[in-house]
N, C-alpha and C positions, 0 to 999 in steps of 0.2 A: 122151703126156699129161704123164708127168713132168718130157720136156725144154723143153714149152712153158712149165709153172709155174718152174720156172729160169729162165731165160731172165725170164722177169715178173719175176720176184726178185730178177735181177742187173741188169736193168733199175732198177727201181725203185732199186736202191740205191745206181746210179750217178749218175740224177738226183738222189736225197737230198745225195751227195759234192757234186755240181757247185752243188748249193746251199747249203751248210756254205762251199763254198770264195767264192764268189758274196759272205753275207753274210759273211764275215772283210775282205772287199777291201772293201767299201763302208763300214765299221767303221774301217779303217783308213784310208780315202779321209775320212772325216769327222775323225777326228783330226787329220790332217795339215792339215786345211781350217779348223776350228773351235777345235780346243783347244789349251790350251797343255801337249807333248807331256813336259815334264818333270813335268809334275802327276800324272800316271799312274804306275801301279802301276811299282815296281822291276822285277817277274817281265815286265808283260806292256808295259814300254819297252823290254827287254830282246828279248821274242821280237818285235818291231816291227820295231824297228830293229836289231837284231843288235849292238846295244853297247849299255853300261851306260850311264848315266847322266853318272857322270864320265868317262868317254870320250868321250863327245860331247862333254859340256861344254869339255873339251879340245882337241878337233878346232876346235868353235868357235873358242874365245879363238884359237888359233892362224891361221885364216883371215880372221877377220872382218876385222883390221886391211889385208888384202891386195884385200876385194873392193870394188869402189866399187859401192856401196848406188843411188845415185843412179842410174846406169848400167843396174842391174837393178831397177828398179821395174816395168818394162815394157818386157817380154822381146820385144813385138811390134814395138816400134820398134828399127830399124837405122838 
């Protein structure tokens, strides 16, 4: 009896996980889609994208002038 209520309980909590992780990615799927991702918080631009802020910023300024914008508006045409 006891290893069945275990098992229910490690169950359940692994569903719970898969749901925690589930809404963090759709959370982050809406950022990337809708908002403008430097507006957001210091800490949680940070654990997003795994760089601050001015590191991106950075990165940008650094590529932007290299990529042709026009080219990639729509990724589906070749």
């Amino acid at each position: 009896m006891f290893a069945v209520n275990l098992q229910n309980i490690l169950a359940a909590q692994h569903e719970e996980y898969l749901e925690e992780i589930r809404l963090y990615n759709h959370e982050r799927y809406l950022m990337r889609e809708e908002a403008d991702p430097f507006s957001m918080t210091d800490i949680l631009f940070k654990k997003t994208f795994r760089l601050t802020k001015d590191m991106a910023q950075y990165i940008l300024n650094t590529i932007l002038p290299d990529i042709d914008i026009a080219n990639n508006l729509d990724l589906t045409n070749d």
